[in-house]
C-alpha positions as CSV (number, residue, x, y, z in Angstrom):
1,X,0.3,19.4,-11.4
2,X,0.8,19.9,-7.7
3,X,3.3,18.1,-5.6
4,X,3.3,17.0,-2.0
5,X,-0.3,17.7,-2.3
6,X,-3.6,15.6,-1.5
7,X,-6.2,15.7,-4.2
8,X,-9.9,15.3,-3.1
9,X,-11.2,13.2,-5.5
10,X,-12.1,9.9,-7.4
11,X,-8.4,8.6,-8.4
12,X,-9.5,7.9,-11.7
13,X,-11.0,11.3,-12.8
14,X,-7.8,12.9,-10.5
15,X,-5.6,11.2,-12.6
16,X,-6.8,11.8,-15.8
17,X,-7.3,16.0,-15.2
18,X,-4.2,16.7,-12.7
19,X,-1.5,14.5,-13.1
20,X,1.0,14.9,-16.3
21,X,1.8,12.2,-18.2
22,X,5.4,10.2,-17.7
23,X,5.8,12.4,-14.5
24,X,5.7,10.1,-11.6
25,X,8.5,7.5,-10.3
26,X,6.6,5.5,-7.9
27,X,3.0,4.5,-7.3
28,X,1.7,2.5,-4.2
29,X,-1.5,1.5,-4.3
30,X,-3.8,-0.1,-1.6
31,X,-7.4,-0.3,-3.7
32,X,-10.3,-1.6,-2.4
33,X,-10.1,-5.6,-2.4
34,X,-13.8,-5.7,-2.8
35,X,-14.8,-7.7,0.6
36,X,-17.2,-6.1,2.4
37,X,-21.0,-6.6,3.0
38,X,-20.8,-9.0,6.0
39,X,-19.9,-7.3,9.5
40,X,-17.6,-9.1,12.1
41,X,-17.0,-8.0,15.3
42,X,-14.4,-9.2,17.6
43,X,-13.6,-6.4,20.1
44,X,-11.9,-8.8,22.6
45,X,-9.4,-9.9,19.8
46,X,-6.0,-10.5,21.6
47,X,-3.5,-11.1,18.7
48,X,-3.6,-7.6,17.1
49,X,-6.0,-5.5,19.6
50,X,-9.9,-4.9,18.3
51,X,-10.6,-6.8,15.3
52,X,-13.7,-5.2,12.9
53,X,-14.3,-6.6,9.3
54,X,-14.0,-4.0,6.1
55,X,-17.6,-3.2,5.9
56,X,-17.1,-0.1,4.0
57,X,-19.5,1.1,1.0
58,X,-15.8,2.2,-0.9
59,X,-15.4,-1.6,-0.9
60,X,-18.5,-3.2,-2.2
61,X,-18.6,-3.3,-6.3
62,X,-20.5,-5.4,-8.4
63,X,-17.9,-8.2,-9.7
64,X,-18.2,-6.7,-13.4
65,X,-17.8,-3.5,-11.8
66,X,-15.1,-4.3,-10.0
67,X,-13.4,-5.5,-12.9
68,X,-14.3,-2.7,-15.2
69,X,-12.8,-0.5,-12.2
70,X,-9.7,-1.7,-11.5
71,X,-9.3,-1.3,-15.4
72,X,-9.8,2.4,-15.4
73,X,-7.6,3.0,-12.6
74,X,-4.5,0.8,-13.7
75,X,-4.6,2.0,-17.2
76,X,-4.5,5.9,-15.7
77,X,-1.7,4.8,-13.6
78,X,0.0,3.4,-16.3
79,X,-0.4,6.6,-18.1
80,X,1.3,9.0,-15.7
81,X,4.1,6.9,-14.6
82,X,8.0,7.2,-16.1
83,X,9.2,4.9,-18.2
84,X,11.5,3.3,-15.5
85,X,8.6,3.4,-13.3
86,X,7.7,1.4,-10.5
87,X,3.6,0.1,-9.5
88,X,3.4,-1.7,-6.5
89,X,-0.3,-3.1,-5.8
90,X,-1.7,-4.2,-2.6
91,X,-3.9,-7.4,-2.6
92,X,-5.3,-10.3,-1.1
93,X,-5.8,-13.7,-2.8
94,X,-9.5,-11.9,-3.1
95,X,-8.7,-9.5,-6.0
96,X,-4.9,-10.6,-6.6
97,X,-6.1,-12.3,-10.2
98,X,-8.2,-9.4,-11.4
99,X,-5.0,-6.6,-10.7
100,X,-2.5,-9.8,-12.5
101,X,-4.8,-9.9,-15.5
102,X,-5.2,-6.5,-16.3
103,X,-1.6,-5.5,-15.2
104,X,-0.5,-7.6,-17.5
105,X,-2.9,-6.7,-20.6
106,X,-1.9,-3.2,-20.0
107,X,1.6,-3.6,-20.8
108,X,3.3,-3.7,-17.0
109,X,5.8,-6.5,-16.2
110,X,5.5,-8.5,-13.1
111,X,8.7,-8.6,-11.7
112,X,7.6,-9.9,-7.7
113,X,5.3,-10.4,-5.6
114,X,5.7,-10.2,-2.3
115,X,3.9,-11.4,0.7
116,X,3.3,-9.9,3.8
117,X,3.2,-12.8,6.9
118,X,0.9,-10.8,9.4
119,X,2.5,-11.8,12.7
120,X,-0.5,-11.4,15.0
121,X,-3.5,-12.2,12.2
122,X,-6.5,-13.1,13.5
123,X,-7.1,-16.7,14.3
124,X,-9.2,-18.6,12.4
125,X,-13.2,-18.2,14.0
126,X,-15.7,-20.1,11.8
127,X,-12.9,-23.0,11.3
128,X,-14.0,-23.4,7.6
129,X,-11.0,-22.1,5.8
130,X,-7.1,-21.8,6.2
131,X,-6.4,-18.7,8.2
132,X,-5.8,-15.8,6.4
133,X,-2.7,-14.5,7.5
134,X,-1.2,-13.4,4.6
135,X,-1.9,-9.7,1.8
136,X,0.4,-9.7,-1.1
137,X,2.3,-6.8,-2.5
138,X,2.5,-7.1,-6.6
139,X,5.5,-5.3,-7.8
140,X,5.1,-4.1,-11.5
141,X,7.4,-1.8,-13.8
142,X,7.1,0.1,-16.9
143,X,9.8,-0.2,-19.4
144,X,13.1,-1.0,-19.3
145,X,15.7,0.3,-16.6
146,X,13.7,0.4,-13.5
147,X,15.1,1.8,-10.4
148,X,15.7,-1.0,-7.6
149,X,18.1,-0.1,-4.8
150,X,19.6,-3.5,-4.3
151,X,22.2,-2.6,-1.8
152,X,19.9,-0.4,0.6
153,X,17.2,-3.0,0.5
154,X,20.1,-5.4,1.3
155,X,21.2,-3.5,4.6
156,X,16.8,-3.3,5.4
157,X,16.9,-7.1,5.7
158,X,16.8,-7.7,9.4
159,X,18.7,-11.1,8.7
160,X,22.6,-11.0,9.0
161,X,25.5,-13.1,8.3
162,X,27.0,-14.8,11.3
163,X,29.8,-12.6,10.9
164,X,26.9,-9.8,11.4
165,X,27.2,-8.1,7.5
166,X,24.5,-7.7,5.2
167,X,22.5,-10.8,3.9
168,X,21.5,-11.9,0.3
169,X,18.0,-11.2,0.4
170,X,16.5,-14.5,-0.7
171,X,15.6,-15.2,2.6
172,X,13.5,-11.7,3.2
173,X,12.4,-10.0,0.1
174,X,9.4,-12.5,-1.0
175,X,8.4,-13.0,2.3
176,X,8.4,-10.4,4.6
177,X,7.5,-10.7,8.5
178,X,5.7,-7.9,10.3
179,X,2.8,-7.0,12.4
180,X,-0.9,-5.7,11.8
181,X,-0.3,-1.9,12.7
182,X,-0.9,-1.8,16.1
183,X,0.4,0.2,18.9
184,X,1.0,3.8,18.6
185,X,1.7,3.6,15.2
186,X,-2.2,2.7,14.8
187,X,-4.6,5.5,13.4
188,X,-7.4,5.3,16.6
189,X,-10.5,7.6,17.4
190,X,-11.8,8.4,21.1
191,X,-13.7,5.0,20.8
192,X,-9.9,3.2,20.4
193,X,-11.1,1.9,17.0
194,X,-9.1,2.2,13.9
195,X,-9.9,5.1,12.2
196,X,-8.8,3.4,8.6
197,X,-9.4,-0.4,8.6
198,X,-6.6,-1.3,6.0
199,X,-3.9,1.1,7.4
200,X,-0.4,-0.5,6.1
201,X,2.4,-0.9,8.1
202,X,5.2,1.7,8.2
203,X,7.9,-0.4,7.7
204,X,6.2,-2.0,4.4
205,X,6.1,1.5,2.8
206,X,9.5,2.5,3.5
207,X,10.8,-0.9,1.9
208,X,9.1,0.0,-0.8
209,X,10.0,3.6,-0.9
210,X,13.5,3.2,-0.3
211,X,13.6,-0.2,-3.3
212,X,11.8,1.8,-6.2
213,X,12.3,5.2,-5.8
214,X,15.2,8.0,-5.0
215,X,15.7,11.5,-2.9
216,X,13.4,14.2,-4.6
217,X,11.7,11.4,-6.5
218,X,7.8,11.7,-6.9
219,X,5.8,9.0,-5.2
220,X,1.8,8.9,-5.7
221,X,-0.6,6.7,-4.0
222,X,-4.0,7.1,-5.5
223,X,-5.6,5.4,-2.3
224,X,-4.6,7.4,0.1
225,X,-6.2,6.9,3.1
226,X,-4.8,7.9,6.4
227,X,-1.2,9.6,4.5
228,X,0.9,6.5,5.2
229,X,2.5,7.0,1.6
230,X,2.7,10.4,2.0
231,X,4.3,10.1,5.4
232,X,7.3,8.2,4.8
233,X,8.2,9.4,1.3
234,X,8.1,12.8,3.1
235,X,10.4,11.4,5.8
236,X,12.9,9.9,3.3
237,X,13.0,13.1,1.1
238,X,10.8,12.3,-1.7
239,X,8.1,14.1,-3.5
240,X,4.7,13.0,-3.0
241,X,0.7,12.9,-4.1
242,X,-2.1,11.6,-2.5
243,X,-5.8,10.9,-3.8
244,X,-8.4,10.3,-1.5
245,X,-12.4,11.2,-1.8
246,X,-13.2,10.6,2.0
247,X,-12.7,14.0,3.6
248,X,-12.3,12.7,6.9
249,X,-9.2,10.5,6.0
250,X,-7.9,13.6,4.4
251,X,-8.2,15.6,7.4
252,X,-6.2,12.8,9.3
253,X,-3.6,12.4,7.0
254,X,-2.6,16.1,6.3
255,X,-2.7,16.4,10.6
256,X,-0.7,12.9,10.1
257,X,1.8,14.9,7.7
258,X,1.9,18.0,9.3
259,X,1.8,17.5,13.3
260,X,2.7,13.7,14.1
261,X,6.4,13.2,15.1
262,X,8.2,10.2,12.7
263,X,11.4,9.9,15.1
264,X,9.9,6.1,16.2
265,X,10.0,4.9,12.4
């Protein structure tokens, strides 16, 4: 097994072959939520710049599929993560029943979830549903004696006492405020579209990072995309792999790792 190394690959097959058993501290994971096969195009959006629906062949399974998928790739994760592990699951109220079911059968606890209040979603267009302005971030653990951080994820709360200390976190952790990346932290090609439609925030992974892992820890995200994993556990001195079978997000995210400067995070 290779650290601080991004395997080209299905996740699954990756997994199985590459990664030892009880070796890793920390998985993120941002799977497909299974919602494409309708296109949307809002290029004048004004709330979070150019709006373009996940229309991606990586996101369109079969529902029994889908199932059967998310399965394989929990159960693999479950396999090569510690004892004191941490698996933190990105959803949507789209797939967030299918990753709770099978989380569960497969012997993780469910210790949070949290959600994500996208500041600048975009507004609701065919005025048939609620907006959707929220993803969900599952937080499950392996075992007994899982790392959480308390006190540092007590000093990331943005909220202070009027005397200006650091806040109980009831009013932060379960419901957390930020932006749709936008800005110069956003991925774009020469067309100024996103070159990854689900890129996470920053500031989401290094909560995460910082709550559920420590220095020289090994983090793995076997979605990895455009590196954002991979980015800040490398800025906050942790060990990390990536997965990811699309070789163009793999070219962006080692230039991501190896070129972009992380002094605005």
């Amino acid at each position: 097994m290779e650290i601080n190394k991004i395997y080209k690959g299905d996740c699954i097959d990756v997994i199985n072959k590459e990664i030892d058993k009880d070796s890793v501290n920390l998985i993120f994971a941002d799977p497909p939520y299974n919602l494409s096969g309708n296109s949307l195009n809002l290029k004048n959006n004004k709330t979070g710049g150019a709006f373009y629906k996940v229309n991606e062949d990586w996101d369109t399974y079969d529902y029994d599929d889908y199932v059967v998928f998310t399965q394989n790739w929990i159960g693999a994760c479950h396999k090569i993560l510690k004892d004191n592990g941490s698996l933190y699951i990105s959803c949507t109220q789209h797939n967030i029943g299918e990753v709770l079911f099978v989380a569960k059968k497969l012997g993780f606890k469910l210790n949070n979830i949290l959600t994500w209040y996208k500041v600048n979603a975009m507004p609701n267009i065919t005025k048939r549903t609620y907006t959707h302005s929220t993803e969900f971030v599952c937080w499950f653990v392996k075992g007994k004696n899982w790392v959480f951080n308390y006190d540092v994820v007590k000093k990331f709360n943005p909220n202070k006492t009027k005397a200006g200390k650091d806040k109980q976190m009831r009013d932060f952790l379960d419901f957390i405020k930020l932006p749709i990346v936008q800005g110069k932290e956003r991925l774009r090609g020469e067309n100024g579209r996103a070159l990854h439609p689900t890129q996470k925030p920053e500031k989401l992974l290094e909560l995460i990072v910082k709550a559920s892992s420590n220095e020289n820890d090994i983090v793995l995200d076997p979605f990895f995309g455009t590196g954002t994993t991979g980015f800040i556990a490398k800025m906050f001195n942790r060990n990390w792999i990536g997965i990811e079978n699309n070789s163009e997000y793999i070219k962006l995210a080692k230039q991501r790792l190896t070129e972009k400067n992380i002094e605005y995070v």
